[in-house]
N, C-alpha and C positions, 0 to 999 in steps of 0.2 A: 870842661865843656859839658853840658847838658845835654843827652840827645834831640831834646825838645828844642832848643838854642841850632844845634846842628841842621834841624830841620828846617827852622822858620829863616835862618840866614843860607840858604843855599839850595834844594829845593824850592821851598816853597817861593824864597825871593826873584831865584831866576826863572821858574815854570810860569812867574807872574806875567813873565813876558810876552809868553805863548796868545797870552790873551790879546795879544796885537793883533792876530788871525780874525777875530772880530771885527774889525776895520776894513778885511782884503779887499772886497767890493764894492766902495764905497770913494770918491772923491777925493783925490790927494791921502787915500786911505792907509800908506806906508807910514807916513808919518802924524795922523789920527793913531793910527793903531801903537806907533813905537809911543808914543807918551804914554797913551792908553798903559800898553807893558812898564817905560819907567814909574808911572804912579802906582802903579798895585805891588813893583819892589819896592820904593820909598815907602809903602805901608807897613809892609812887612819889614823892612831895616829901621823904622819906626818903635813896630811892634818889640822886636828884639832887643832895639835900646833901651827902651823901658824897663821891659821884666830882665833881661839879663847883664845892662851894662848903666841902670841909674843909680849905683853907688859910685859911680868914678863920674857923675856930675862935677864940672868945676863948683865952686864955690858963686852963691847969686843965680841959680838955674836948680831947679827940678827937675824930675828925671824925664820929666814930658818935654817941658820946651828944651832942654839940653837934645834929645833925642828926636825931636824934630829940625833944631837949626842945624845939627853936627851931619846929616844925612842929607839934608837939604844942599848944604855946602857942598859935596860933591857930587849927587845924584845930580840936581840940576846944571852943573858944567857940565858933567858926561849927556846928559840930554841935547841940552843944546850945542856942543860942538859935535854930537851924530844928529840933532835934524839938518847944521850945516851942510854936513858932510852928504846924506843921499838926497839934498835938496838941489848937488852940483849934477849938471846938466848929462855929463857924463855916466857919471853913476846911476842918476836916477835912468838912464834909460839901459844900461848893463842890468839892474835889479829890474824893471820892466821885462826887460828879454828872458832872462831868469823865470820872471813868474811865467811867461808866456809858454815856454818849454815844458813846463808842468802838467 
């Protein structure tokens, strides 16, 4: 592992999150904000398949589109089954009372 590899998949992928705080006050802003944070990871798990994992391309793929659909593939399930998840009625108002305590 590369420190620079260390960095862009962990760090820097999950701090991408943070960036959801952008969204706080703003309209349905929980879940603006949480895509907002999984796309700037999907960039960054992106960025890292390129430079440190497009020699293990399958065979018919470069290391670009390999490294965009192979992150796509799960970044977007994990997305969509947590906007499900704090879009339920319950929850979203448990995280509501949460921010409001802040």
């Amino acid at each position: 592992i590369h420190p620079v590899q260390l960095l862009v998949d962990y760090p820097f992928a999950f701090g991408a999150l943070g960036l959801s705080g952008l969204c706080r006050n703003q309209k349905n802003g929980l879940i603006k904000g949480y895509i907002l944070g999984v796309f700037a990871r999907y960039i960054c798990a992106v960025v890292s398949g390129i430079v440190f994992f497009g020699a293990y391309a399958p065979d018919g793929f470069n290391a670009v589109t390999w490294s965009l659909f192979y992150n796509f593939t799960y970044l977007a399930g994990e997305g969509a089954l947590t906007v499900i998840i704090i879009s339920v009625s319950p929850v979203k108002k448990a995280l509501e009372g949460l921010k409001n305590q802040m």
